[in-house]
Every structure is written in C-alpha cells, then in structure tokens.
N, C-alpha and C positions, 0 to 999 in steps of 0.2 A: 234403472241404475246400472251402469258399466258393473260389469264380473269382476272380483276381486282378482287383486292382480303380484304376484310374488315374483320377486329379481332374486336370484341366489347365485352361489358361488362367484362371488365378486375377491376378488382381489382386495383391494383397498375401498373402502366408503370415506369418502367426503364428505365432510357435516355441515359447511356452511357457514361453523363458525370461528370463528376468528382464534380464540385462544383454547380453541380444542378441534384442530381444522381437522383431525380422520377418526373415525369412529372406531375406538382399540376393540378387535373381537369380535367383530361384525363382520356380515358376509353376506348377509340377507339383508333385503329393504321390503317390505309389503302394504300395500295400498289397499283399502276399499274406501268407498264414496266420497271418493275424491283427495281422499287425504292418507298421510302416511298412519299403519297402524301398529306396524314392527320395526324394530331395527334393531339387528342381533346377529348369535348363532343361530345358522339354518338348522341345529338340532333342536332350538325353540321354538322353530316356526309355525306358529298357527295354519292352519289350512288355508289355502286360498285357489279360488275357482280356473288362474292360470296361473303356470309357472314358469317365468323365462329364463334359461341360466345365461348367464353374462360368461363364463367361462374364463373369471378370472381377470375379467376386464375390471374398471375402474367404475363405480356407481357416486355422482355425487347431483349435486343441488341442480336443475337449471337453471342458466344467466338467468340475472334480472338488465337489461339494457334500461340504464336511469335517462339514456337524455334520445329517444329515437325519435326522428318527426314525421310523425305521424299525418294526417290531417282527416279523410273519412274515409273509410273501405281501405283495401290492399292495395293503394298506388297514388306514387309519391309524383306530384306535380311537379316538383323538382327536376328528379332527372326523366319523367314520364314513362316510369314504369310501372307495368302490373303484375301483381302478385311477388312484391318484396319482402313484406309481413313473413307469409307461409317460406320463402326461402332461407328468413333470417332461422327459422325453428332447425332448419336444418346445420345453423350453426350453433343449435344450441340454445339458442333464445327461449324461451318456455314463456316472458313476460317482457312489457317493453311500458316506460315511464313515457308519459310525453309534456316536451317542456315548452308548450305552447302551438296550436294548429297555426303557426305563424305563415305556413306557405299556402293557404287558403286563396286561390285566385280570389283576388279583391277583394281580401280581408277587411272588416267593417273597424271603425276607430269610433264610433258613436257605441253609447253603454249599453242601447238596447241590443244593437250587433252585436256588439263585443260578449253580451252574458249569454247571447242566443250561440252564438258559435262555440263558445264553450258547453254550454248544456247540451247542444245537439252530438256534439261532438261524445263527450261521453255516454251520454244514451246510447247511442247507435254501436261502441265496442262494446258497451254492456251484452249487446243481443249478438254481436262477431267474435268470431275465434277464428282467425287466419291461420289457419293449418294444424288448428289446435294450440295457439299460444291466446294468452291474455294480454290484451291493451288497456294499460289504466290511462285514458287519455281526457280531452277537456280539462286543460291547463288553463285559465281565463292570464288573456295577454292585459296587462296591468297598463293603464291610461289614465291622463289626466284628468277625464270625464267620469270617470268611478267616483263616486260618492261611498260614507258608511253603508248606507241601508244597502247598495247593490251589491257589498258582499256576504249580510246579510240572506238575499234572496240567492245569490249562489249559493250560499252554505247549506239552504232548505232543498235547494235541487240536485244536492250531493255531488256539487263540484270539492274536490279539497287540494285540488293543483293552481300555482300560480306560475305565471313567468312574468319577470322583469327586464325590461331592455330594448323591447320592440313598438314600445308607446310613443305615442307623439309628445315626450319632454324637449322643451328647450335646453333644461339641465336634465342630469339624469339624478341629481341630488332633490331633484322638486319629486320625487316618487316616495317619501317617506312617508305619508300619508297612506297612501297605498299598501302597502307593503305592509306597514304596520296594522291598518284595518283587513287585511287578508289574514294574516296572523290570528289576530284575536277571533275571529271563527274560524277556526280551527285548519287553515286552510296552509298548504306549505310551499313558502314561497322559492323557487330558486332564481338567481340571479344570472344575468349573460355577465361575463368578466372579460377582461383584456378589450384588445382591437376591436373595432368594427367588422359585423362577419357578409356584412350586404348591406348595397348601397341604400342609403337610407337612416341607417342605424350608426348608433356613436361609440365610440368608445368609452367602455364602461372602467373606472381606476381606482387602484386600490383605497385613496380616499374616498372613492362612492361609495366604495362596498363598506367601509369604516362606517359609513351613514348613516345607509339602508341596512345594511343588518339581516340579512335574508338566511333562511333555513340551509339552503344552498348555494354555495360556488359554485355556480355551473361553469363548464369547461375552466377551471382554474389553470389547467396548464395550456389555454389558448385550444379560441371554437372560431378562426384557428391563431389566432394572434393573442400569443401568452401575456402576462400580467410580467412589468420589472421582476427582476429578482428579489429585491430587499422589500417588494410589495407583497411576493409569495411568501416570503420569512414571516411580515406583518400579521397576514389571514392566517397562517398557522398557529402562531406562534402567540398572537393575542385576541381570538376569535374562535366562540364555539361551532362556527358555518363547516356542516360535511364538505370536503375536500373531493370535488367531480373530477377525474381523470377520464380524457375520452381520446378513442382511436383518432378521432378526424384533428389532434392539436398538437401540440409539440411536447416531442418524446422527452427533449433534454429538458425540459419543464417537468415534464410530469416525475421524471428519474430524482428531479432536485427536489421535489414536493411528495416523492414518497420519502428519500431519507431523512426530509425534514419531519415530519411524521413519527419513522422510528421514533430518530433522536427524541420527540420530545413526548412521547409514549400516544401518538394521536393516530395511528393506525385505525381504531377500529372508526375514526371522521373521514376515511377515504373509499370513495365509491369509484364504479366504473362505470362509463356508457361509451357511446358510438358517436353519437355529434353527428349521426347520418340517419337518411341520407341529405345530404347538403350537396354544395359543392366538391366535397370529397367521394361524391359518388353510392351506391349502395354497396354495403359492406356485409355481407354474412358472416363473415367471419371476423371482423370490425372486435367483437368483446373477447372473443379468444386467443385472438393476435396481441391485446393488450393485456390479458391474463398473461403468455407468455413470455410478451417484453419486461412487464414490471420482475418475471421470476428470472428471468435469465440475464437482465441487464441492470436489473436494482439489486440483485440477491435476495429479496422477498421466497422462501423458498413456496413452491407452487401450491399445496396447499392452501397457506393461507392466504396467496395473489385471487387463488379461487374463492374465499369469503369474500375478497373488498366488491366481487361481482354478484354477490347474491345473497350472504347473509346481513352485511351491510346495506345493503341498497334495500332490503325489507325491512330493517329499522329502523334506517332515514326516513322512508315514506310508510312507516306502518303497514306492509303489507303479508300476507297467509304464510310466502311462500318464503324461499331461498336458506332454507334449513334442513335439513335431513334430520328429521326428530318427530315422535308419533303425535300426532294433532294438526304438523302442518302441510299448508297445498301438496299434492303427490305428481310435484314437476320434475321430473327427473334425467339426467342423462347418462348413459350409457358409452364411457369411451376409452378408448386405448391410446399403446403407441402409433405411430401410422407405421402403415410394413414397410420397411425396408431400414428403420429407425434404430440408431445403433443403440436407444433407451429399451428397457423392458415394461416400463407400463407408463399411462398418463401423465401422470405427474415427473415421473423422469423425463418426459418428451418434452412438458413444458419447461419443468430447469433449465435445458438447453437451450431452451429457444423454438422445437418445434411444433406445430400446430399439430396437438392428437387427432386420430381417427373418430369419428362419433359413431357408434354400432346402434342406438336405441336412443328417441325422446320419447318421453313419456308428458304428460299435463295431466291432471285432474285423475292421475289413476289410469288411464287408459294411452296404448302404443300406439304413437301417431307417426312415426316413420324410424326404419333402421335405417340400412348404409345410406351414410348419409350425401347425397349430390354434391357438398360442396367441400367436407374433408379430405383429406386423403383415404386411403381406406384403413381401415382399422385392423390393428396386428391379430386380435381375437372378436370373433363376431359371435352375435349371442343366436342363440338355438332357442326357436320360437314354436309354439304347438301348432295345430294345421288349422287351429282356427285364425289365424293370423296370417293364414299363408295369400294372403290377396294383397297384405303390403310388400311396395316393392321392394327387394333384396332378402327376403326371408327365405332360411333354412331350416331344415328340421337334423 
C-alpha cells in the first residue's frame, strides 16, 4: 500500500461540487489507500507518512474527461500516436470515460464482436493506468443485431457503458430497443448528437434523441456539428438527458447550452469532455481549455465550471472520484496562476480566460507527476520531500 499522503497550505480547495464549489477553511487534503481521509485546517491534520505543501497553490478534484476515445493501451489509431493517455494526466486528467472503442481498426458489427470488443476492452484498463490515470472504458457500440439477453451477458461481465450512433441503423430511430434494453441492466447509455462526425455515420436530431432517450447527450453542442438551436432549447428544457459539453464542438453552442441550463436551474445535467482525440487531434489540455471558456466567456464563475468537469461527470456515470470529500478516489490536482498571469491564483486565471499552471497530479493517493509538460508553469510550485525527488521537476 502507497504511504499516506498530506497536501497542506493550499490556498483555496476545490470540492467538486456544484453548489458548494470551495471547501470554506480548508487548507489541508489527506490521502491514505487510495482515498481522501481529511479535509480541513492543517491544524487538524492527522499524521500522514508524506507531506507536500502546495504553497498556497490551489488543490481541487482531477478532471473526469466524460467522452475520450480510447480504444486498447495508450495510442490512439486515430491520429497514430503513442502515449496520449499518460500525457492527457499531465493536463490534468486523473480519469477518462469512453464513449465507445469506435476507432478499433476493423471494428466487428456482428454481436459476438461487438460484446467481445467491449469486454476486452474494459478488462484490459482494468489491469492499465497510463501514467497513473483511470480508464473506465468498454462502451459496447449499440447495433441492430443486440438482442435482450446480449445485454444481459454484458451486464454479467461488468460492462455498464453504452454508445449510440455508430450501428449499422437505416434509421437511427430503429435503436429504441437497444437503448432501452442497455438501460434496464443497468448500463448507461450516451448518445452521438447533431452532424455526422465520420463518414459512415448519420446525423443524429433532436427528434431522435426525443425517442431514444439516452442517459447522455453526448456532444450536445456538436462532436463536431451541433444540434439547431430551438433542438438545444428542446433537450434542455424538456429532457432529463446530462448535457456533454466537449472541447472538439462548438463553443457558441455550448455558451447557449450553458445559459440555457442556468436559466432553467439544470446546471448540475451539464458535463464536460474532450470529443478527442478525433479529428480535432490530441488534446491535453482539451478539459481545461473548456473549464476556462465556459468561465470566462459564459460567466460560469470557475469554481463551479470546475464541478461540471468532475463532480458531475461522477454522478452521471456513478463513479469513486471527482469530489474532494473523505471516502472519495484521492485524484487530485495541484494548480496555480501560470507566471507571468496578471490573476493571483487558479481560479482567477480561469475567469479570465487563462489556462493555470499544474504543480502536482496526484490518482489513488500517490504523486504521479509535478510541473506539468504541457501547462504553463505554475506561479507557486509545491515543495516535495526527497523521497519524491526522482519525479521530474521536483524541489525541496
């Protein structure tokens, strides 16, 4: 078991949650076996085996990325690279959702392929942690050859991800069957929205989604071609489906799909992901660019743009982490203003509009990388003991 692990003198803590986005009187975060088990004054602080000070840096949740495509190991057939995973952590990433192994060279459309490629698929991030992040991946791609019982035997092999939209349908309204038996085992569906995102695939419209009925709008503001306007009003406005905001779509969608949200108090249904890597390329910084925009160009103020990335997106898909509170995952990150940033800490940096420094991630309780390769650098770097001094950028 990893050495208990203690973050102090933090500046502001981030909680993750929506209607209590910063932890008042907190200053300390502490981890053992894997999970958070303080969060407070560091004059509370239980003992723990290391202690890092942040130096008044900013402690909050790591991203959950709800929509990254994954497909097996650390490299994306896509754009043909390797080791994208371990670089996304450097953006912060600590966890990534996958919404279907769709870019699978020679993806199978027959049901025994289709359950094997999801099962394998999850098994295999079961036993990977690319640079220390979590992949909840094996999304089974929904086709018109699934029968009831096939999602039956996925639900016994611990698949509980679905995607819609990459099936071989004539209509994309013939998928209710589908969709609807993924559901009843317990399984959660999201849907592709808007345009066509590869050739191949249809355009999915807001009468489908009226339909199908899925757990998820995925890319509601276009992955990458958005949905009409008065379609967005529609999902919002008369639909319990979480609202996916993702880097790879369109911003003036996503802008009109966060104030429709205020307005109609549905904030805590809006999630964040990447939509990468696709065609929009690999994006490390893809969730925190989008953290940003929604605060600086929606008036979302940063705090809570930082819950729609992590404490939401762990109770749309029920999962450990994306909360700073004792019991859950100890993902964590460590970040400032970037230097030279006329803000004095993270969240001022995001109001603005700029992308903070990351000094520390953390996963499961244990420091898997400071300064981070792909941020700017961070205005305050945290001060790490000498047993950590073999990660790179580490000071004492």
């Amino acid at each position: 078991m990893s050495p208990s692990l203690a973050l102090v003198n933090a500046g502001t803590v981030l909680t993750g949650e929506l209607d209590r986005p910063v932890a008042e009187g907190a200053d300390t975060v502490r981890c053992s076996g894997g999970v958070i088990t303080f969060v407070g004054p560091r004059s509370e602080l239980p003992d723990a085996e290391l202690t890092v000070d942040v130096q008044g840096a900013t402690i909050a949740p790591g991203l959950i990325d709800s929509h990254c495509h994954v497909v097996l190991g650390d490299y994306t057939p896509r754009q043909q690279t390797v080791g994208f995973l371990a670089s996304y952590v450097h953006g912060g990433i600590t966890r990534c959702v996958s919404p279907g192994e769709i870019h699978a060279p020679g993806r199978p459309h027959d049901a025994a392929g289709v359950k094997a490629l999801a099962i394998a698929a999850r098994a295999c991030f079961e036993n990977f942690r690319p640079g220390g992040m979590r992949v909840h991946a094996g999304a089974v791609v929904l086709e018109p050859v699934l029968g009831e019982h096939d999602f039956a035997d996925l639900a016994a092999a611990g698949v509980r991800l679905a995607k819609f939209g990459f099936g071989r349908y004539a209509d994309p309204a013939d998928g209710v069957d589908q969709v609807r038996w993924a559901q009843q085992h317990g399984i959660t569906v999201m849907c592709h929205s808007g345009g066509a995102s590869v050739p191949g695939s249809v355009p999915i419209t807001p009468e489908h989604l009226m339909l199908l009925r899925p757990d998820v709008c995925g890319h509601i503001n276009g992955g990458p071609t958005s949905l009409r306007e008065d379609g967005l009003e529609v999902i919002v406005r008369e639909t319990p489906m979480a609202l996916q905001l993702v880097q790879a779509g369109n911003l003036r969608s996503s802008l009109l799909v966060l104030a429709l949200a205020r307005e109609t108090g549905n904030l805590h249904r809006v999630v964040i992901g990447s939509d990468t890597p696709t065609g929009t390329g690999v994006m490390p910084l893809g969730m925190i660019k989008t953290v940003a925009e929604l605060a600086s160009l929606g008036g979302l103020p940063a705090a809570q743009a930082w819950a729609l990335a992590t404490g939401n997106v762990a109770r749309t898909w029920s999962l450990p982490a994306g909360l700073i509170a004792p019991g859950r995952a100890a993902d964590l990150v460590v970040l400032d203003a970037p230097w030279g940033s006329v803000a004095t800490d993270a969240v001022g940096a995001l109001d603005r509009g700029d992308i903070p420094g990351i000094a520390a991630v953390v996963t499961d309780g244990v420091v898997r990388s400071l300064t981070s390769r792909n941020t700017p650098l961070a205005a305050r770097q945290v001060v790490v003991p000498a047993a950590l001094s073999h990660l790179e950028g580490s000071s004492h």
